[in-house]
C-alpha positions in Angstrom: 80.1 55.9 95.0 77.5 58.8 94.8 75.5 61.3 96.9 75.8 62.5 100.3 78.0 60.9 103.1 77.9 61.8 106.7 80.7 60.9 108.5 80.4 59.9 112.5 84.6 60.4 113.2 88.0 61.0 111.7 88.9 57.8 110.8 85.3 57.7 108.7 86.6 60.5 107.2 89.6 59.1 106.2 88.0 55.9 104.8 85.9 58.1 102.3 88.9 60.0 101.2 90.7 57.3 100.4 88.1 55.5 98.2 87.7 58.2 96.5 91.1 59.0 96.0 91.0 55.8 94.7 88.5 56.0 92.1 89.2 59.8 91.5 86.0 60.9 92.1 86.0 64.7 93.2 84.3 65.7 97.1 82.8 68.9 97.8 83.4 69.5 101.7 80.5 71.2 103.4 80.1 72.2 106.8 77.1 74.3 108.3 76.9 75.3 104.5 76.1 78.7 105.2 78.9 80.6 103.4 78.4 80.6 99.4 82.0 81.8 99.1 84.4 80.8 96.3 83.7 79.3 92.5 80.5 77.3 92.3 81.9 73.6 92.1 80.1 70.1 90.7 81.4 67.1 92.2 79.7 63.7 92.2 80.4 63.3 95.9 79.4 65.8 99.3 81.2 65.0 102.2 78.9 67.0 105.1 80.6 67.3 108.0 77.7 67.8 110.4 78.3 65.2 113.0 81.5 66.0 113.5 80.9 68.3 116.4 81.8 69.1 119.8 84.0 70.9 122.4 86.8 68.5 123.1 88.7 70.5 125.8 88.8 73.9 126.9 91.5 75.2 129.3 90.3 78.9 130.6 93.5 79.2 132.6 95.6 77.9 129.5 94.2 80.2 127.2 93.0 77.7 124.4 90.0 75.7 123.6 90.3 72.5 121.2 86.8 71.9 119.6 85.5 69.0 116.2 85.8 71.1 112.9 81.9 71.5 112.3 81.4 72.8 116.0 79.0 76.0 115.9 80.9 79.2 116.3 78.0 80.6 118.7 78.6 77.6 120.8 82.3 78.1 121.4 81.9 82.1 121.7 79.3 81.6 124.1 81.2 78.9 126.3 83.7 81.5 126.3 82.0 84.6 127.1 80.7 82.4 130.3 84.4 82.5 131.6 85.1 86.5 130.7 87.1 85.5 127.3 86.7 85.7 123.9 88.7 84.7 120.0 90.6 87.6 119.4 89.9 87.7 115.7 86.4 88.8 116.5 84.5 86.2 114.7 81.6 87.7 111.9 78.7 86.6 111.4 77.5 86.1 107.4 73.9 84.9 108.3 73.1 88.7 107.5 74.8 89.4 104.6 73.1 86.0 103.0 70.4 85.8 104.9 69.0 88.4 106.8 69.2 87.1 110.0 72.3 85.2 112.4 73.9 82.5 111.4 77.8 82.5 112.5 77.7 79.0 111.2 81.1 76.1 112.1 84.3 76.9 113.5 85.7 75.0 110.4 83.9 77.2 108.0 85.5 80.4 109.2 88.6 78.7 109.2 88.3 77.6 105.7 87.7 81.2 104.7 89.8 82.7 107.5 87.3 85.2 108.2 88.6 88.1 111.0 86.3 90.6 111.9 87.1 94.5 113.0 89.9 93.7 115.2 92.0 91.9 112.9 94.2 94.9 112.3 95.3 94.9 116.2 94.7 91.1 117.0 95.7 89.6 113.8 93.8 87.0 111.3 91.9 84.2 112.3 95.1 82.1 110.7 97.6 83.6 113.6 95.0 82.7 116.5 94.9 78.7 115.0 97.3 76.9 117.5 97.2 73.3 115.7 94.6 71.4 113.9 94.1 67.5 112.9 92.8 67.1 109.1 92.2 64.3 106.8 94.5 64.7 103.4 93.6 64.3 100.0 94.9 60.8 100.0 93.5 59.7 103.1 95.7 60.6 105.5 95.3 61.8 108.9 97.4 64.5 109.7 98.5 66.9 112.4 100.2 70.3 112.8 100.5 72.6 115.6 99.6 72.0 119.4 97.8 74.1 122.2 100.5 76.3 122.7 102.0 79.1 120.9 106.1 77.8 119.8 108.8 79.0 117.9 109.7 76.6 115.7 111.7 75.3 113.1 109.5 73.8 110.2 106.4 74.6 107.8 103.5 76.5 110.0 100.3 74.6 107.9 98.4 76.1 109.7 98.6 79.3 107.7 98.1 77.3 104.7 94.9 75.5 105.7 93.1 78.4 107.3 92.0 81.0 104.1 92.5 77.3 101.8 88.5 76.5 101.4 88.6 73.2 102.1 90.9 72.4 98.7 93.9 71.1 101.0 92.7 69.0 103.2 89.3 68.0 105.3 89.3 70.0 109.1 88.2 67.3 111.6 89.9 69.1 114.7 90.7 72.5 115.8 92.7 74.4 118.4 92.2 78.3 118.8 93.6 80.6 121.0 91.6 82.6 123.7 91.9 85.8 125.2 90.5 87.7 128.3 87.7 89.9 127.4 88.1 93.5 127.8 87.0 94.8 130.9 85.4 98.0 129.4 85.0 99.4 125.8 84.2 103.0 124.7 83.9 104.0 121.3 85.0 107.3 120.1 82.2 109.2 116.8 83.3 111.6 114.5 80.3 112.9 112.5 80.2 114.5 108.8 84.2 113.7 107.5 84.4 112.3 103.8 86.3 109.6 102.8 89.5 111.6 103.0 89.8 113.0 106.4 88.5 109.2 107.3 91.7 108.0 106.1 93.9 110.8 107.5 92.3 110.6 110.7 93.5 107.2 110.7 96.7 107.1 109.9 96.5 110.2 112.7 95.3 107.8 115.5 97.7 105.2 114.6 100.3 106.8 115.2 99.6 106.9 119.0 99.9 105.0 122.0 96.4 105.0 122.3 95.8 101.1 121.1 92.6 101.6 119.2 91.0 98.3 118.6 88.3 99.2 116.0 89.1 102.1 113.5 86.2 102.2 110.4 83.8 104.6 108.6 80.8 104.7 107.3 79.9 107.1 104.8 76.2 109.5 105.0 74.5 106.8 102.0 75.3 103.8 104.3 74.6 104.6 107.6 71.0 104.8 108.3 70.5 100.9 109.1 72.4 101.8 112.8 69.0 102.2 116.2 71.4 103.3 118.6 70.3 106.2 121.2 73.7 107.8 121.3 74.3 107.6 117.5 73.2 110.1 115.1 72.8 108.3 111.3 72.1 111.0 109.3 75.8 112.2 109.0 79.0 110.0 108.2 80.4 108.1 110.6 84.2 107.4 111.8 84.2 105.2 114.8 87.2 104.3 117.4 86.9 101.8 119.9 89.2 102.0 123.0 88.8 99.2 125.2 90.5 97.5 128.4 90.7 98.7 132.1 87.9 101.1 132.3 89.8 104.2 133.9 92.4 103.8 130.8 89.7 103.6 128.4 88.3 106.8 129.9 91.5 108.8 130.0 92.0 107.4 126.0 89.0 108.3 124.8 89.6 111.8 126.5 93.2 111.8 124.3 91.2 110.8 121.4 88.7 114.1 122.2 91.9 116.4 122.6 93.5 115.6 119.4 90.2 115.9 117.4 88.8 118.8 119.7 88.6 120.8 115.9 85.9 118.5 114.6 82.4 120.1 115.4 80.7 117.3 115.9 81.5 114.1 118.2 79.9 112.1 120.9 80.7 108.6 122.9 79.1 105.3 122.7 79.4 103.9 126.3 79.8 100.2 127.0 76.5 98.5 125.6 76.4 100.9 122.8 79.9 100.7 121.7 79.5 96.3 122.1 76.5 96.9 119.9 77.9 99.2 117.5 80.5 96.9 116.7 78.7 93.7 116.1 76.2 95.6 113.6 79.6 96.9 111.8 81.2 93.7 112.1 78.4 90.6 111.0 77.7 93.7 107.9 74.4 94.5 108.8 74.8 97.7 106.3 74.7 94.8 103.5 71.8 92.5 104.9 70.1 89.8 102.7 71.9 92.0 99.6 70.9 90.9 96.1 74.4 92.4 94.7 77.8 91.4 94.5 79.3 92.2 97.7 83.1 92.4 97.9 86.0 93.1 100.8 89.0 95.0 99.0 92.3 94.4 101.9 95.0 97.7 100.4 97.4 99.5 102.2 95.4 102.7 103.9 97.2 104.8 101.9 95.2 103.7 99.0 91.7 103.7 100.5 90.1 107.2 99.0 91.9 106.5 95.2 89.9 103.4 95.7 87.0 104.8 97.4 86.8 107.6 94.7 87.0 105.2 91.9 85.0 102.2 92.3 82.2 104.0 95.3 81.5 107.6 93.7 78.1 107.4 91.9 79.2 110.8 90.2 82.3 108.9 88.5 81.1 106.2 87.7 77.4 106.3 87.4 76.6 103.7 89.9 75.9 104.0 93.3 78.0 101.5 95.1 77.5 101.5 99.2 80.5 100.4 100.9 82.5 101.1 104.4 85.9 101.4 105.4 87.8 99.2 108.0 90.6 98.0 110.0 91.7 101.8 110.2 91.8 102.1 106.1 93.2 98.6 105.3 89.9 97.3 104.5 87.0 97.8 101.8 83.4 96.8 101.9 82.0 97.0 98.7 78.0 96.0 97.5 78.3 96.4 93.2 74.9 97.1 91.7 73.6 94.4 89.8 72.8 96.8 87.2 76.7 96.4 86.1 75.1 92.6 84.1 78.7 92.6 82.3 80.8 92.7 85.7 83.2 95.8 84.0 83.3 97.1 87.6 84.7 94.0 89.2 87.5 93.8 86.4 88.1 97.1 86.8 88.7 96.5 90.7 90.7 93.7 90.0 93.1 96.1 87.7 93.1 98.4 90.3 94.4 95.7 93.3 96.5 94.4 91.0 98.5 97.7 89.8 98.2 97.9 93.8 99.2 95.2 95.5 96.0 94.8 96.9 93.5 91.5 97.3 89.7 91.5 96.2 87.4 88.4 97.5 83.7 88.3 96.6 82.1 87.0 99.8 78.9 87.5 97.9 77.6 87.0 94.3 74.9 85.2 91.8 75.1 81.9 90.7 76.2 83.4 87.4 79.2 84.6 88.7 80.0 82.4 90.9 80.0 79.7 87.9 82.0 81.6 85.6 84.0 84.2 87.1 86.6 84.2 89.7 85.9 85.4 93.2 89.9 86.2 94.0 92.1 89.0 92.5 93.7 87.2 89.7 96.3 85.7 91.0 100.1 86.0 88.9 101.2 82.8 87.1 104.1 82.6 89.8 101.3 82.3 91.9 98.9 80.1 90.5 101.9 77.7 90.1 102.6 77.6 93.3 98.9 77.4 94.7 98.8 74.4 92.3 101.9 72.8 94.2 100.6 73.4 97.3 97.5 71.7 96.5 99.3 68.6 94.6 101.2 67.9 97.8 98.3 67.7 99.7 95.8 66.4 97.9 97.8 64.7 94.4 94.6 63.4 93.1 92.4 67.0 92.7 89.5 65.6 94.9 89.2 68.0 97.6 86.9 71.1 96.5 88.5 71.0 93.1 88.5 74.4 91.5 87.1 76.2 94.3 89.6 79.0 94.4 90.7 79.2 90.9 89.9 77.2 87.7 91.5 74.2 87.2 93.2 73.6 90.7 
């Protein structure tokens, strides 16, 4: 058994698993294929999920939608925007960064990857707004987790395990997802001219209101200039916060916000369009479009966001001028490398770094060099590895799912 095989439902899906299993001949598990992300694999086998598609139920006043794996994620967003709601996560779109252009590709995919945009740090990860899923195993076994609801219960949550998992656990043929109410307004609040610095400290200054900021990032004065909005001036740095919900509460919380930073000398507010606009561009990372380099997202605790920022993103350190933004109020790092680093130093050298810091590097971006000889996650501890390898044993015994997609050898 060789080449390309489309399945038309789960049980096909199943079938093909199983023969493999069988013969022990390794699948790779594509989708919309739009997201290079992980190892670069070589597997005799391609199971493309591109039929399996659909909505399969949506229940506005229930607050989930159940949808096939491979379903586009502009299809479900825009079903949902039709009845005033929204995925909390605040889906991103890589077409840009890979591309130049859209392409939010399948519900599955960003599963896979567990990819949360800027309101993860309020909303939580994708993984906490997956309900319940139905997968084929390793083995060939059709499995289920989870519901349409959100329980308490005793028992293994898999769905934390599948979503981030890459497609090495098992093969997403169904999918439920929580929904939420759109906001009914959204302001967001500009600083102009801090440094990386009094970015972070105006953070952690924020946060520790009652003002419910749902978008906190910055973008430093070399990485700004791709932003055509009328309100917004990007010639300076710029911290944004986004206030959203009723709009006389946004209005008296973006007034708090002006009052506590009424030293800054420069300020202004993007209104609703704007503000909508503003954080799509920052979101689908528009700053990194159709990039050559190595683009990287570093997830630390705020606290170390400007020893990181001043080591790995100051050309005057280290000779290189990396571009980068900070979000999710400081607890998130965009990083493009410079290809002119052929020897990837600065890559292990940010892998030290989230190591000695408890932090997490993934290249969401990278040659085919790279890709086929380096690893695109922090190295993990052997502790861990082991019990990665575990994980992936009891779900798949034979090795045949994305082998060696997240690290080499499992």
């Amino acid at each position: 058994m060789s080449g390309v095989f489309q399945p038309a439902n789960e049980s096909q899906i199943s079938d093909f698993i199983r023969d493999s299993a069988k013969s022990n001949n390794p699948i790779e598990v594509v989708g919309y294929n739009t997201k290079a992300i992980g190892r670069y694999i070589q597997c005799s086998q391609t199971l493309d999920l591109s039929k399996i598609k659909g909505i399969v139920e949506y229940m506005p006043e229930e607050l989930y939608i159940k949808v096939c794996a491979n379903t586009s994620m502009l299809e479900v967003m825009d079903l949902l925007k039709s009845k005033k709601q929204m995925l909390g996560f605040e889906p991103v779109d890589y077409g840009y960064l890979y591309y130049g252009k859209s392409n939010y590709g399948s519900v599955g995919g960003a599963i896979g990857c567990n990819l949360s945009g800027s309101r993860r740090f309020k909303a939580g990860a994708l993984r906490d707004h997956l309900l319940g899923f139905r997968a084929v195993n390793g083995s060939g076994e059709i499995i289920k987790s989870g519901g349409t609801v959100v329980k308490n219960v005793t028992g293994y949550d898999l769905s934390k395990l599948v979503a981030g998992s890459y497609g090495t656990l098992s093969v997403l043929s169904e999918v439920v997802l929580k929904v939420l109410p759109e906001p009914e307004y959204s302001e967001t609040f500009i600083i102009y001219n801090l440094d990386s610095l009094q970015a972070i400290n105006a953070f952690s200054k924020v946060m520790k209101t009652s003002l419910e900021i749902s978008g906190a990032c910055y973008f430093p004065k070399n990485n700004i200039n791709f932003f055509r909005l009328n309100d917004l001036d990007n010639t300076h740095s710029v911290l944004a916060l986004r206030v959203e919900g009723p709009k006389k509460s946004v209005i008296e919380r973006v007034s708090s916000l002006q009052s506590i930073f009424k030293e800054m000398k420069k300020t202004t507010i993007l209104e609703l369009y704007q503000s909508k606009l503003f954080w799509k561009i920052a979101s689908n990372l528009e700053c990194f479009s159709n990039s050559p380099n190595v683009v990287a997202k570093i997830s630390l605790a705020p606290t170390d966001a400007n020893s990181f920022v001043k080591q790995f993103c100051d050309d005057s350190i280290i000779g290189i001028n990396n571009k980068y933004f900070i979000d999710w109020a400081g607890g998130l790092v965009w990083i493009e490398i410079d290809n002119l680093d052929p020897s990837y130093l600065i890559i292990e050298k940010i892998k030290k770094f989230c190591t000695q810091s408890n932090a997490h590097m993934t290249i969401v971006k990278s040659n085919m060099t790279y890709r086929s000889t380096g690893s695109f996650l922090t190295s993990a501890s052997d502790d861990l590895k082991s019990l990665t390898s575990r994980i992936k044993k009891s779900f798949d015994p034979k090795s045949i799912l994305n082998p060696g997609k997240m690290y080499a050898g499992i």
